[in-house]
C-alpha positions as CSV (number, residue, x, y, z in Angstrom):
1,X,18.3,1.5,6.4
2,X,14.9,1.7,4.8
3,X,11.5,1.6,6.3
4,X,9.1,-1.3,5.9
5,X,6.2,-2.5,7.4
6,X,5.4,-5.7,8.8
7,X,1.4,-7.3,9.2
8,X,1.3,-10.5,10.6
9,X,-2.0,-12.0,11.3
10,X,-3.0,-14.7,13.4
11,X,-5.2,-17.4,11.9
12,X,-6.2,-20.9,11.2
13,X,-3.6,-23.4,9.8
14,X,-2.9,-22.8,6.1
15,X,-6.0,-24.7,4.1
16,X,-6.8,-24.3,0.0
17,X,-9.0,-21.8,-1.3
18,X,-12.0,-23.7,-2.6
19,X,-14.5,-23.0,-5.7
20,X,-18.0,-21.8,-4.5
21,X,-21.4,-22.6,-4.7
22,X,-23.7,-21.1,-7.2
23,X,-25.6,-18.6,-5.4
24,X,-29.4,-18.6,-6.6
25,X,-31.1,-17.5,-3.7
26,X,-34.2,-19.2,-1.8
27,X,-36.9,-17.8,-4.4
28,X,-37.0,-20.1,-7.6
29,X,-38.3,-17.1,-9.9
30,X,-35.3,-15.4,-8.9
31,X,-32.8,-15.2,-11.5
32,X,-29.6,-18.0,-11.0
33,X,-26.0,-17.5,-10.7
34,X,-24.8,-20.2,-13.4
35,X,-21.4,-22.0,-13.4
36,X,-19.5,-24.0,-16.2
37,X,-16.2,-25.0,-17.3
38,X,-14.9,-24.7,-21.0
39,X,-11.5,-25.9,-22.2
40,X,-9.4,-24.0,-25.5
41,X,-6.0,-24.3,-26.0
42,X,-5.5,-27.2,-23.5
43,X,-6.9,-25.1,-20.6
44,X,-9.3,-25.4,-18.7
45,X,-11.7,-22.0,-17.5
46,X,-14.2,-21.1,-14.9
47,X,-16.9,-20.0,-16.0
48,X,-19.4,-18.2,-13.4
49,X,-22.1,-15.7,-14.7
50,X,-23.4,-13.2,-11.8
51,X,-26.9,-12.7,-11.7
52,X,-27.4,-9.9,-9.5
53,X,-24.7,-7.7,-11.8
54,X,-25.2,-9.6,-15.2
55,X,-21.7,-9.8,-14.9
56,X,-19.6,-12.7,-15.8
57,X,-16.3,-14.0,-14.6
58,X,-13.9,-16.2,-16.5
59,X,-10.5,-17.5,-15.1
60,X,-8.0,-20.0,-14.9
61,X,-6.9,-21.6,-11.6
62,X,-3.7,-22.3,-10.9
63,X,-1.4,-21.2,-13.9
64,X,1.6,-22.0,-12.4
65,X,3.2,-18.5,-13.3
66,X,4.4,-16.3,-11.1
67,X,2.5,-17.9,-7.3
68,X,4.9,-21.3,-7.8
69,X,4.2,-21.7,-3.3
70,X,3.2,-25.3,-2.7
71,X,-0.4,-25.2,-1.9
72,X,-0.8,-21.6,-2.7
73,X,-3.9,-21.5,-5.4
74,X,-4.2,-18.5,-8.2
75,X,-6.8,-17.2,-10.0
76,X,-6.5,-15.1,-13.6
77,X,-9.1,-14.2,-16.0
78,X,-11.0,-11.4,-17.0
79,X,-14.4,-10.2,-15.2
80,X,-17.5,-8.5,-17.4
81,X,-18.6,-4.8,-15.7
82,X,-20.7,-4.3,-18.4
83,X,-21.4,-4.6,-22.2
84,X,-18.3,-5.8,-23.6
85,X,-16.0,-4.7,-21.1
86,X,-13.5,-7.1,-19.5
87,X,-11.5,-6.4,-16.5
88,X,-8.4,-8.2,-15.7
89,X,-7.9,-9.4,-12.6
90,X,-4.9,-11.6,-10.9
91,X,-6.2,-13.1,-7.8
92,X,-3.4,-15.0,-5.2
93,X,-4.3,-16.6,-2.3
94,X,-2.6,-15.6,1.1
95,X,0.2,-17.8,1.8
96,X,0.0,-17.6,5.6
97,X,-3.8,-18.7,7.0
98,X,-6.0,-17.5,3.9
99,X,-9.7,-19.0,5.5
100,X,-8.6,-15.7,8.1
101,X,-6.0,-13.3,6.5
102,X,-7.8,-10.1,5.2
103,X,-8.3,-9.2,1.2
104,X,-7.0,-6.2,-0.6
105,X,-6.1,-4.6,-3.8
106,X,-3.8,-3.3,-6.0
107,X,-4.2,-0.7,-8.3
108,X,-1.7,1.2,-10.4
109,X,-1.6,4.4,-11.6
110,X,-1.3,6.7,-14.7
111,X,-4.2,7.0,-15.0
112,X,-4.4,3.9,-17.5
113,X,-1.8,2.3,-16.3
114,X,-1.3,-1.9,-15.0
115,X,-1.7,-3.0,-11.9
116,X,0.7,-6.1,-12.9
117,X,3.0,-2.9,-12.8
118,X,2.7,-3.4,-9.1
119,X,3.0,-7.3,-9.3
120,X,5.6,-8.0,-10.6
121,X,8.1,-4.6,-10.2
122,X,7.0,-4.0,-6.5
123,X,4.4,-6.4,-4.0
124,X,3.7,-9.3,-5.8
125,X,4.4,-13.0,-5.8
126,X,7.0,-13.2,-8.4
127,X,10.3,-10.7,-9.3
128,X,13.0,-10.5,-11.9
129,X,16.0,-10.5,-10.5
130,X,19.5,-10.0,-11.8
131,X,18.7,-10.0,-15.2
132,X,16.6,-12.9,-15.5
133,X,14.0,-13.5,-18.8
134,X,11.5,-15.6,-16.3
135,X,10.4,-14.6,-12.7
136,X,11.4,-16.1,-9.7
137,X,9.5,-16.2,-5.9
138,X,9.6,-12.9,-4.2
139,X,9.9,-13.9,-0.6
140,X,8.5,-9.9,0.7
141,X,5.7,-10.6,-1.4
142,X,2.2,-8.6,0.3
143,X,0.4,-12.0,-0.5
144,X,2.4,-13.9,2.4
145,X,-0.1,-12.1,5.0
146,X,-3.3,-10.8,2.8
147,X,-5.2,-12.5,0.1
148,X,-3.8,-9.9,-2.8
149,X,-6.4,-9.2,-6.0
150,X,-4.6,-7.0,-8.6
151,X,-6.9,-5.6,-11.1
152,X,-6.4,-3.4,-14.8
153,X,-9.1,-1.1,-14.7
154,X,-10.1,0.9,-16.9
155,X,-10.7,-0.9,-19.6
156,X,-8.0,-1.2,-22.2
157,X,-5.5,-0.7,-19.5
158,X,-2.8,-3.9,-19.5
159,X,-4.8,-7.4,-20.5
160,X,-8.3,-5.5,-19.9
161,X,-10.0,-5.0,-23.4
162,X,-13.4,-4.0,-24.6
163,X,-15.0,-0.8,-25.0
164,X,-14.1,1.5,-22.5
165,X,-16.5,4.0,-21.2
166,X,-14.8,5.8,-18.4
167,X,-13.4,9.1,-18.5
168,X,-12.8,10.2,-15.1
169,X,-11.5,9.0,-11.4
170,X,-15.7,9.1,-11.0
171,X,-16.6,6.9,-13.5
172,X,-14.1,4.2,-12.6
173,X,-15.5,3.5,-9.2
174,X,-18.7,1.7,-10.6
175,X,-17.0,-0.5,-12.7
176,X,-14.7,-1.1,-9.7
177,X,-17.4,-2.3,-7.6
178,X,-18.7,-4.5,-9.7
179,X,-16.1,-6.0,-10.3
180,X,-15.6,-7.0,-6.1
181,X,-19.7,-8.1,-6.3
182,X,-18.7,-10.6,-8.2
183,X,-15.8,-11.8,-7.3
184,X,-17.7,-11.8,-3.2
185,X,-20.6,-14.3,-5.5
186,X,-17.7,-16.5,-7.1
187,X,-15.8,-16.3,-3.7
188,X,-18.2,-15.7,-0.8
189,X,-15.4,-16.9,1.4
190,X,-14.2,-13.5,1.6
191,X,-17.5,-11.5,2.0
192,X,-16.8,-10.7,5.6
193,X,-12.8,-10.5,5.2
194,X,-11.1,-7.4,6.1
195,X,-10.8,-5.2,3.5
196,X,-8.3,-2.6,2.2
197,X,-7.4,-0.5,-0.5
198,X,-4.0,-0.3,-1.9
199,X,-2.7,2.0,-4.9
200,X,0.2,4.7,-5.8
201,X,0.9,7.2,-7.9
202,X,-2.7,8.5,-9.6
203,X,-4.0,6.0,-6.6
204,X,-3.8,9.3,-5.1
205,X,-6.8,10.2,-6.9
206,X,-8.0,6.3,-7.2
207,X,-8.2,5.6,-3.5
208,X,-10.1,8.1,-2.2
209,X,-12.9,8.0,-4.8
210,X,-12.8,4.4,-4.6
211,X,-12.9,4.0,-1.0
212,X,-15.8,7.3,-0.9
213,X,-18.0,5.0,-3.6
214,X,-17.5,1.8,-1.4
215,X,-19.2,3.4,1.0
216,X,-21.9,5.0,-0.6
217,X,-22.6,1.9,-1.7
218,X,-22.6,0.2,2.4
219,X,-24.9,2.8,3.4
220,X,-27.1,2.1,0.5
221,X,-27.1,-1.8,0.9
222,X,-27.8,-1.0,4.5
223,X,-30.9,1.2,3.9
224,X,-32.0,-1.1,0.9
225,X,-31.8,0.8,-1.1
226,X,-29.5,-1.4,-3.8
227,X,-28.7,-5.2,-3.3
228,X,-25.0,-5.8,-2.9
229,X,-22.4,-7.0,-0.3
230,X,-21.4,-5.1,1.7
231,X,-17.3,-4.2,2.0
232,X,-16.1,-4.2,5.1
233,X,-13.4,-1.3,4.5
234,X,-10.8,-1.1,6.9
235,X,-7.8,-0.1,5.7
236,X,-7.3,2.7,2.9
237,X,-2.5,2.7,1.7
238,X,-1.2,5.0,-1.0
239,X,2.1,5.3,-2.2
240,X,3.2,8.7,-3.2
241,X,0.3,9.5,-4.5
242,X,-1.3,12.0,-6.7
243,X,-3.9,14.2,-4.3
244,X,-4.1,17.7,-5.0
245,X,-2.5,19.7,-8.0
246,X,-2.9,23.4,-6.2
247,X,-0.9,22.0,-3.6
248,X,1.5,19.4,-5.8
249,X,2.3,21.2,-8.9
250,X,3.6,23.8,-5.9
251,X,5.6,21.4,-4.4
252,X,7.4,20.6,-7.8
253,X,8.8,23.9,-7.5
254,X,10.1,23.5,-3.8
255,X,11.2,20.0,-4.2
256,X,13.3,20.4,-7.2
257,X,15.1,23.7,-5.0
258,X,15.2,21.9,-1.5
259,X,15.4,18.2,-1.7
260,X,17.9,16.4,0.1
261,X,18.8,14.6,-3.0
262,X,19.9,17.0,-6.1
263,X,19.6,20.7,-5.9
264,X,17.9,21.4,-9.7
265,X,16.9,24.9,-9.8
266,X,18.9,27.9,-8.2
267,X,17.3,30.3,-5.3
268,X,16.6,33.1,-8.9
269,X,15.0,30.1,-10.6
270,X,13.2,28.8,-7.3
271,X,11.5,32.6,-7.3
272,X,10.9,32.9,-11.2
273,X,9.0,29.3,-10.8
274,X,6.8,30.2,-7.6
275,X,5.9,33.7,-9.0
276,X,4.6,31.5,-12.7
277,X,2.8,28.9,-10.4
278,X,1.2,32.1,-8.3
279,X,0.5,34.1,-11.6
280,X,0.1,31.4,-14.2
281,X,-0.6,28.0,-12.9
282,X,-3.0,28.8,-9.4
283,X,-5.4,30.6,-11.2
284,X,-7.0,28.0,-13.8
285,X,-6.6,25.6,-11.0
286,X,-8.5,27.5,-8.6
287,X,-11.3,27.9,-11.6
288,X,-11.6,23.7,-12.3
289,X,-11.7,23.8,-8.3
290,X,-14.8,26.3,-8.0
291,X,-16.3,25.5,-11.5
292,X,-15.5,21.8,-11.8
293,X,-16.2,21.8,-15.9
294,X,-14.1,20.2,-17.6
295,X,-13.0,22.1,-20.3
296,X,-11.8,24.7,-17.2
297,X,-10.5,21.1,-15.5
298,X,-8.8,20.6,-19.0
299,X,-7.4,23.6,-19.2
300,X,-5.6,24.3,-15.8
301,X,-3.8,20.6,-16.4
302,X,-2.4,22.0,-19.3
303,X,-1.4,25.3,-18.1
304,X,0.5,24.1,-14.8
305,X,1.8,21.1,-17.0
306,X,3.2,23.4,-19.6
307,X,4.4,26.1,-17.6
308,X,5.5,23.9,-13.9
309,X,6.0,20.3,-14.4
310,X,7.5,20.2,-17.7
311,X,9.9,22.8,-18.1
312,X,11.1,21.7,-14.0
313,X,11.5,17.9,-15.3
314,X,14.5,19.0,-18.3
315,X,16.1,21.2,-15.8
316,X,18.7,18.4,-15.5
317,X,19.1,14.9,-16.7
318,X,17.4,12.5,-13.9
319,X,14.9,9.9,-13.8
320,X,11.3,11.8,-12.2
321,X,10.4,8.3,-10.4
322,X,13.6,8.4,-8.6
323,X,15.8,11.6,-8.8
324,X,19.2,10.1,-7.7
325,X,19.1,8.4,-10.9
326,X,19.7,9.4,-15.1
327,X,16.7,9.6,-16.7
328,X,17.7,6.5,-18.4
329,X,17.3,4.7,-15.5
330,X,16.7,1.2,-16.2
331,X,15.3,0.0,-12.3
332,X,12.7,-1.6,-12.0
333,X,13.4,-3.6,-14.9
334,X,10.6,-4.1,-17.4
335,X,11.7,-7.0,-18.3
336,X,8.0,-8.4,-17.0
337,X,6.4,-7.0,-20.0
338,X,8.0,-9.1,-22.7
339,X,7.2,-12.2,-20.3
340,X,3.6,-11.0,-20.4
341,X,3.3,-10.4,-24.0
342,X,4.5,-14.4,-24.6
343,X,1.8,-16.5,-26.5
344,X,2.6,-19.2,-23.8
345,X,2.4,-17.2,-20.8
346,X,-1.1,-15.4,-22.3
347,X,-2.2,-19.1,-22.9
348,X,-1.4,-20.4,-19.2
349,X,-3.0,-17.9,-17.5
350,X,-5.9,-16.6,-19.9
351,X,-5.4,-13.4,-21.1
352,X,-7.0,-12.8,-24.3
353,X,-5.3,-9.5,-25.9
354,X,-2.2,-8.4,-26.2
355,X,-0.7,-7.1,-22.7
356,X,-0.6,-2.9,-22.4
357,X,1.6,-1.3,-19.8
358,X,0.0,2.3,-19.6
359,X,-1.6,2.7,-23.0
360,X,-2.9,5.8,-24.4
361,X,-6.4,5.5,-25.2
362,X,-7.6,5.2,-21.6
363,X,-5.5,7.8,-20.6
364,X,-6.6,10.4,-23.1
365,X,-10.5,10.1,-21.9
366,X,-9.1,11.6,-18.3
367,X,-7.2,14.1,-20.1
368,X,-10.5,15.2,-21.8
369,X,-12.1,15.9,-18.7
370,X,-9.4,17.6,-17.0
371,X,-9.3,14.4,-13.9
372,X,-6.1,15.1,-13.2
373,X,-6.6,18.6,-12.2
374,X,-8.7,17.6,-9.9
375,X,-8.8,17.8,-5.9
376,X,-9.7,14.1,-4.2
377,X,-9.0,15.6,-0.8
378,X,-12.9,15.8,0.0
379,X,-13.2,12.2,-0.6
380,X,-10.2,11.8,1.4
381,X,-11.3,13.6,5.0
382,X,-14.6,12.0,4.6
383,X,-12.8,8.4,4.1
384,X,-10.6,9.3,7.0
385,X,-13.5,10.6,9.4
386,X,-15.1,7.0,9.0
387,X,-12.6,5.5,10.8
388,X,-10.9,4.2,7.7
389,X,-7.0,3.3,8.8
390,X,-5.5,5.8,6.4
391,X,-1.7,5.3,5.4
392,X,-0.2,7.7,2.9
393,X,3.4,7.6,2.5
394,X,5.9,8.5,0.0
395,X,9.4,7.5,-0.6
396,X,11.7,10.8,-0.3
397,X,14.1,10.5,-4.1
398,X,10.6,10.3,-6.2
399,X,10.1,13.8,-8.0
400,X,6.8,13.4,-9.9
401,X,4.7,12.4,-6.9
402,X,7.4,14.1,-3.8
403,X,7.0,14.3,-0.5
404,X,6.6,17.7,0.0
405,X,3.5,17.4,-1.8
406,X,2.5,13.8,-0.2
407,X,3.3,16.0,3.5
408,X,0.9,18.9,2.2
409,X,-2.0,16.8,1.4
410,X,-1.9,15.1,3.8
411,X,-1.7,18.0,6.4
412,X,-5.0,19.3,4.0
413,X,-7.3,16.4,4.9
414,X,-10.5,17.8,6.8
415,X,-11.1,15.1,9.8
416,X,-11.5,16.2,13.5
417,X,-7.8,15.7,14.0
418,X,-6.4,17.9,11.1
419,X,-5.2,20.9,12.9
420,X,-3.4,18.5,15.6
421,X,-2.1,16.4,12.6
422,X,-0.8,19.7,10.7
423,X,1.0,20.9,13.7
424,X,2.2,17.8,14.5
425,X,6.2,17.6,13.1
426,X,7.4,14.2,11.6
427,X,9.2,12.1,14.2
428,X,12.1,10.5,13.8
429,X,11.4,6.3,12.5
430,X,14.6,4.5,13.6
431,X,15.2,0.8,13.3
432,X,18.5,-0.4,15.8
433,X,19.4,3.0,15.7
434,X,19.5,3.9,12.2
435,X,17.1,6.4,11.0
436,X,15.0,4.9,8.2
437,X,12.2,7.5,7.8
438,X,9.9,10.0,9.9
439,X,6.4,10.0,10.5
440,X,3.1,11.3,12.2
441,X,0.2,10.1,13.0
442,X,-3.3,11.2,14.4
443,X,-6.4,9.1,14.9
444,X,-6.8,7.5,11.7
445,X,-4.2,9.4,9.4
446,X,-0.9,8.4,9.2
447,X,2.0,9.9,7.0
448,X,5.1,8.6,6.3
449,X,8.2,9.8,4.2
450,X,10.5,6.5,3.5
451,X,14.0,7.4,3.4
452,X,16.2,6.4,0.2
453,X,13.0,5.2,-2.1
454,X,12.0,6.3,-6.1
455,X,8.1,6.3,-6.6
456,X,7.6,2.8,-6.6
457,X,8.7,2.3,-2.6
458,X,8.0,-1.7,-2.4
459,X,10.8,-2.3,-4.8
460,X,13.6,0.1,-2.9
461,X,12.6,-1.9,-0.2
462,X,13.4,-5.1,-1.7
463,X,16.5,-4.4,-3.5
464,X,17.7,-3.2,0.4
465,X,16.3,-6.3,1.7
466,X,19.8,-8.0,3.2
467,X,19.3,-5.0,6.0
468,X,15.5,-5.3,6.2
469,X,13.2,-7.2,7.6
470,X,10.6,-8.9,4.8
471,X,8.1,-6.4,3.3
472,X,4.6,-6.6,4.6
473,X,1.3,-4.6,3.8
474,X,-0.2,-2.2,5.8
475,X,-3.4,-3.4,6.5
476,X,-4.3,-1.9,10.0
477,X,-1.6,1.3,10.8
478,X,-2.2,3.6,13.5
479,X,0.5,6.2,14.8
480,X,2.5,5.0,17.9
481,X,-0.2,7.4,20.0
482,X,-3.1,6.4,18.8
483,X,-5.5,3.7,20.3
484,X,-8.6,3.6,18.2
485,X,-11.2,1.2,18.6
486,X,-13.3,0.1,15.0
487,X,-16.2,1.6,13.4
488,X,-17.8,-2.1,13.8
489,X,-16.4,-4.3,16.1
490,X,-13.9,-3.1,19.2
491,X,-10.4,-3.3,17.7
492,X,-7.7,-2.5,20.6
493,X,-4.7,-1.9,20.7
494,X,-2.1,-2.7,23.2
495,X,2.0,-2.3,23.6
496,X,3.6,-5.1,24.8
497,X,6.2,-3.8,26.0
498,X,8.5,-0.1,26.3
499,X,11.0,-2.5,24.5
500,X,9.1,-3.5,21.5
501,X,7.2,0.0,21.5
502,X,11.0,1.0,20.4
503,X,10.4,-0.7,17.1
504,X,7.2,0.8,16.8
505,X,5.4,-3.0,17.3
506,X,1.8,-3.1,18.7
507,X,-0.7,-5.8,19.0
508,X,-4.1,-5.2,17.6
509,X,-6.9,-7.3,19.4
510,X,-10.1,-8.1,17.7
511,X,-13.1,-8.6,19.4
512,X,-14.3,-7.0,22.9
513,X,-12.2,-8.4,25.7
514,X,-8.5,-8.4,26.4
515,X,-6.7,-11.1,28.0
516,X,-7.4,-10.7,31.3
517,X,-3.5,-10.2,32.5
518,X,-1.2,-8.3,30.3
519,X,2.7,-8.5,30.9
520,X,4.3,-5.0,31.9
521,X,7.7,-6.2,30.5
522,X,8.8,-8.1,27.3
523,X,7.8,-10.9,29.0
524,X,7.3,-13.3,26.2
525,X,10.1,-12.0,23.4
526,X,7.9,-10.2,21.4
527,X,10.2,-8.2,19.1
528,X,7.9,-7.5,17.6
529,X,7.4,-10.9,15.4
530,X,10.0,-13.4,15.7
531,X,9.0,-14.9,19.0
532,X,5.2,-14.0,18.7
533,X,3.8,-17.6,18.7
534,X,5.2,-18.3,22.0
535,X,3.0,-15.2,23.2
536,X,0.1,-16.8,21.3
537,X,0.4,-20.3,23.0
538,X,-0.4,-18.4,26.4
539,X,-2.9,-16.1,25.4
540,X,-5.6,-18.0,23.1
541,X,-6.9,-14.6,22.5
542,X,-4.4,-13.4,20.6
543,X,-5.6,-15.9,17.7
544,X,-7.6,-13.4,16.7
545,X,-5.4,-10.9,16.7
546,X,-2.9,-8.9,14.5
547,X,0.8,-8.5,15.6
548,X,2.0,-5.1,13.6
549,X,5.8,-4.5,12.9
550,X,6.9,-1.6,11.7
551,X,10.9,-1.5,11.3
C-alpha cells in the first residue's frame, strides 16, 4: 500500500468565486487598475490591467474543460510579467469551502517544462484514464481541499509565449512574483489565504528560490521598501526534487548499485563509478560551488552529466522516471498533449500558441549558465528556519531524482534542527499494518520516501487508489513529534487520540485558544477524517481548524 496524504480543511459552506473590484486606491492621481471584457472566436475574456505591476491579465472563466464540478468556477489565460511576455496560468477553485481553503501552486520541472504536466498526469482536476482521447474528473484531485493555480513559467514553456528573458532558477522568481501580484489585484479574495508552494523534479531547485524571493519580498513590503502584498507562506512540498548535484549526481551511483528495485551496476562497476565521481565529476562541481561563474557552473554540469548520469542511465534498458519499468514506458500517458494542442480546446480555454511540453529554447538559457549545477540548499535551510512547513519526499522506483539523493539533501539543510534530523533514522509509515513508506521529521522539515512510486508520485498514487484513501495536498505537515506553533498566528497542534495518532492524524488549531476540554480517548470517531464533522458539531472551534490525514 502506498502512502498519501490527506488535508481536510474546515470552512464555510461551498460559495462561487466572484470577479473583483478594480483596485485604484484612495488618491485619484494615482494610477487605476482598469477592467474590460472583449469577445473573439465566440468567447468571452477578462481583461484586467495591473497598475501597480503594469501587468496585465487576460482569461476565460469557466471553460468547461477539465474542472466539469457543478459550481466549481475556472479561470485560464495568460498573465503579462513584462514586455511581451505572457505566462500561462490555470486557476481552479477549491471544490470544498473556497471563501476559506488555502491557495497554492504548481510548478513543473525541467527546467522548461509544463506545469499542466502536473495537471493533468498527476494533481489536477481532470485524468485520462484507460485510454481515453478526452479527460474525465479525477476524484484525488489537490483542488478538492486548496484553491490550485498551475502556472508555465518561463516563458516559452507549455502555452506561455513571448520573449523570454530568464536564464537561471534566479531570474525566474521575479517574474514568478509578479505574476501572484496580480493575480492577489484580480482576486484580492485570496490576499490573506494560506499559502504554499508545490513543485517536483527541478522544483527542487524552483522551490527554494521561489519561496527565499517571496520572502525577501515580505520583508521588503514590510519595511516599505517596495509596494506589494504580502504572501502569507506557509507551506513549502517537493516531489523528488532536484537540490544538490555534489550530493545527487553521487547518489546516481549508489542508487543504481543498492536500490531495492533493479541492481544495474556490479560492486567493480559501483567502485569504478565512485572513484570517476571523486576524481572527475566533484571537482568542477566544487569550483561552480566556490566560484559560482557560469562558465565553471556550465562546465561541471557537463562533466558529471557526461561522465555520471549518462553513461549510468544505458547501463540497462529502464525507464529513469520509474526504474521497474522499460524505457519505453508509456505511464503516465501523454495522451493530454494532443488534447491540448486541439484548435477547439485552445479556443475554449484561451491559449494563444501552440501548447509545448518541455521545449528547448527555455531550457538551453539554464544550460548556458550552468543552473543546474547549482546548490539551492542555502535557500532551503533559510526557508526552513522561517518556520516554513517543509515537505520533501520522493517516491523510492524514480532514478533521475532518487531517494538517496532526496534523503541526503535533505539531511544537508542548515536549520537549528539538522544534526537531530540527520541522526534521526526513517521510521516505519504503516497504514492497517502495511508498510507504505518511512519518514522523519524535525521541527519544520519533513522527509518522506513513498514506497512503490516513479518520479511523478501523485499519479502512482492514483493508479493504486482502490487500496488508498483519496489524494490530498500537503499543505501544513509536521512529523508525528513535532508541535510547532506559526511564525504569525498560534497554530497548535493536538492528537486526538493514541488511536488515530496510529494513522499518523493530528488536528491543527488556528487561532490562540483550544477548546477548553479535549477528549483523552477517540471519543468522537475521528479516524482521522471520516467522522470528523461530528467532532466539529461539539467543538465550534474546530471550524477553523485543519484535520491532517496521513495514510
Amino acid at each position: 500500500m502506498l502512502l498519501t496524504a490527506r488535508l481536510l480543511f474546515a470552512g464555510l459552506a461551498l460559495s462561487s468565486l466572484t470577479l473583483a473590484a478594480p483596485y485604484g486606491g484612495n488618491d485619484d492621481s494615482s494610477p487605476k487598475d482598469k477592467r474590460s471584457f472583449v469577445e473573439r472566436d465566440g468567447v468571452t475574456y477578462t481583461v484586467f490591467e495591473h497598475a501597480a505591476t503594469g501587468s496585465k491579465i487576460e482569461f476565460v472563466t469557466n471553460s468547461g474543460i477539465c474542472e466539469t464540478t457543478p459550481g466549481v468556477n475556472q479561470y485560464s489565460g495568460y498573465l503579462s510579467v513584462g514586455t511581451n511576455m505572457n505566462m500561462w496560468f490555470w486557476f481552479f477553485e477549491a471544490r470544498n469551502s473556497p471563501t476559506t481553503a488555502p491557495l497554492a501552486t504548481w510548478f513543473n520541472g525541467g527546467p522548461g517544462c509544463s506545469s499542466m504536466i502536473g495537471l493533468f498526469q498527476e494533481n489536477g482536476p481532470c485524468q485520462f484514464y484507460n485510454g481515453a482521447s478526452t479527460p474525465s474528473l479525477n476524484p484525488y484531485s489537490f483542488n478538492t481541499y486548496a484553491n490550485m493555480l498551475y502556472v508555465d513559467q518561463p516563458i516559452g514553456t507549455g502555452f506561455s509565449y513571448g520573449t523570454d528573458s530568464v536564464t537561471s532558477t534566479v531570474t525566474a522568481a521575479p517574474y514568478v512574483w509578479t505574476l501572484l501580484q496580480a493575480f492577489y489585484a484580480q482576486f484580492p479574495q485570496y490576499e490573506n489565504r494560506d499559502f504554499g508552494i508545490f513543485t517536483e523534479s527541478y522544483g527542487g531547485h524552483y522551490g527554494p528560490e521561489f519561496a527565499y524571493y517571496f520572502e525577501q519580498q515580505n520583508a521588503a513590503i514590510a519595511k516599505g521598501t517596495i509596494k506589494g502584498e504580502t504572501i502569507d507562506l506557509i507551506a513549502l512540498g517537493i516531489n523528488n526534487g532536484w537540490y544538490d548535484p555534489v550530493l545527487q549526481f553521487k547518489a546516481y551511483v549508489d542508487f543504481s548499485y543498492n536500490n531495492t528495485y533493479k541492481q544495474l551496476i556490479s560492486a567493480s562497476q559501483h567502485t569504478t563509478y565512485l572513484n570517476t565521481y571523486n576524481t572527475k565529476c566533484l571537482p568542477p562541481l566544487n569550483t561552480c560551488y566556490s566560484s559560482g561563474t557560469n562558465s565553471a557552473c556550465e562546465n561541471a554540469d557537463n562533466v558529471c552529466q557526461n561522465d555520471i548520469e549518462d553513461p549510468l542511465s544505458e547501463t540497462a534498458d529502464f525507464d529513469v522516471y520509474d526504474i521497474r519499468e522499460p524505457s519505453d514506458d508509456p505511464y503516465p500517458p501523454t495522451t493530454y498533449i494532443s488534447y491540448l494542442q486541439s484548435s477547439s480546446v485552445m479556443t475554449a480555454i484561451g491559449a494563444k500558441t501552440t501548447y509545448q511540453e518541455c521545449p528547448d529554447a527555455p531550457y538551453d538559457k539554464f544550460v548556458s549558465t550552468g543552473d543546474d549545477a547549482r546548490s539551492f540548499l542555502a535557500q532551503l535551510g533559510d526557508v526552513v528556519s522561517s518556520g516554513v512547513t517543509t515537505v520533501m519526499w520522493a517516491g523510492d522506483a524514480d532514478w533521475i531524482c532518487n531517494w538517496f539523493g532526496g534523503q541526503a539533501a535533505a539531511n544537508a539543510v542548515s536549520y537549528s534542527g539538522q544534526s537531530t534530523f540527520e541522526s534521526k533514522p526513517l521510521a516505519s509509515y504503516t497504514v492497517a499494518g502495511t508498510a507504505g513508506g518511512a519518514f522523519k521529521s524535525v521541527g519544520s522539515l519533513s522527509f518522506l520516501r513513498v514506497f512503490g512510486a516513479g518520479h511523478e508520485v501523485p499519479y502512482y498514487r492514483l493508479i493504486s487508489r482502490q487500496s488508498l484513501n483519496r489524494l490530498r495536498k500537503l499543505l501544513h505537515r509536521s512529523g508525528p513529534e513535532s508541535y510547532p506553533t506559526s511564525r504569525a498566528c498560534p497554530r497548535r497542534l493536538w492528537w486526538p487520540s493514541q488511536t488515530a495518532r496510529t494513522f499518523n492524524c493530528f488536528v491543527l488549531f488556528y487561532g490562540n485558544e483550544l477548546p477548553s476540554t479535549l477528549p483523552t480517548t477517540n471519543t468522537y470517531g475521528i479516524r482521522c477524517s471520516s467522522e470528523v464533522e461530528g467532532f466539529r458539531e461539539k467543538n465550534p472551534i474546530v471550524q477553523q481548524a485543519a484535520v491532517i490525514e496521513l495514510v
